[in-house]
C-alpha positions in Angstrom: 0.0 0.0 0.0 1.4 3.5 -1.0 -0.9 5.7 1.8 1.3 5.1 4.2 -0.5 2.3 5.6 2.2 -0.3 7.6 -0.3 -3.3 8.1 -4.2 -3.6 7.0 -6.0 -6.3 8.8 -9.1 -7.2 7.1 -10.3 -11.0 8.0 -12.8 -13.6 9.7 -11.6 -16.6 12.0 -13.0 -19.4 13.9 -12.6 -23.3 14.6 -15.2 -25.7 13.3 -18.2 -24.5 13.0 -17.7 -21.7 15.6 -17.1 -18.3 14.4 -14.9 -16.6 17.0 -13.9 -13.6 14.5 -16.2 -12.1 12.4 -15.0 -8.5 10.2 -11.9 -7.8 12.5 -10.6 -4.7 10.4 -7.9 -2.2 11.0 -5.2 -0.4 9.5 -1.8 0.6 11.5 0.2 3.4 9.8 4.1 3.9 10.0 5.2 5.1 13.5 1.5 4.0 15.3 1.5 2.0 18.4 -1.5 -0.7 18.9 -2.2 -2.5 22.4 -5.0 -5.3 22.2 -6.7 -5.8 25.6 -9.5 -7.8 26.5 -11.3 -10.5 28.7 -10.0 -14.1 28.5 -12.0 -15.6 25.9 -12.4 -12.5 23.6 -10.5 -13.6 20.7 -7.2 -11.8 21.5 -4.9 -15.4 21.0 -7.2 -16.1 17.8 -6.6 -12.8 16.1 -3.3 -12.9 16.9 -2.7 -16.1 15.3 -4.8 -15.5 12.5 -2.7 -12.9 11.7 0.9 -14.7 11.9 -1.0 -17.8 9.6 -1.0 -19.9 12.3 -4.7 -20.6 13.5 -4.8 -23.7 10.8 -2.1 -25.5 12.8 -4.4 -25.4 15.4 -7.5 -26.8 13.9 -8.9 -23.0 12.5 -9.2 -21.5 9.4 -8.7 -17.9 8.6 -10.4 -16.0 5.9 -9.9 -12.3 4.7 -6.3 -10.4 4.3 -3.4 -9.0 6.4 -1.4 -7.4 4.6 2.1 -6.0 5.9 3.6 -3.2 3.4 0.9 -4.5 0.9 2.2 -8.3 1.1 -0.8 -10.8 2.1 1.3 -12.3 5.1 -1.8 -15.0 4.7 -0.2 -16.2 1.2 2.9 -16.8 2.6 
């Protein structure tokens, strides 16, 4: 991406039949900071690993794009 954008996060995850995910979306630009809090259970692990593309080894699946300096890092 050319707007300055670092990483765009754009994707759905869940295991089974069980969505845990649904339209996570977010864009980090160069030089922005991002903390992810939440209550156990509220998906922080699953995004996380949905992100590096390693839900699947796991038993998930992963759908949508993350895209780090406009590379999909879920191609990889």
């Amino acid at each position: 991406m050319n707007d300055g954008t670092l990483l765009h996060v754009s994707l759905s995850a869940g295991y089974s039949k069980k969505i845990i995910l649904s339209g996570v979306r977010f864009d980090l630009q160069q030089g922005e900071i991002l903390g992810l809090v939440g209550s156990s259970g509220a998906g922080k692990s699953t995004l996380v690993l949905s992100m590096l593309g390693l839900l699947p080894w796991r038993g998930g699946r992963v759908s949508g794009e993350v895209l780090l300096r406009g590379r999909n890092l879920l191609e990889l």
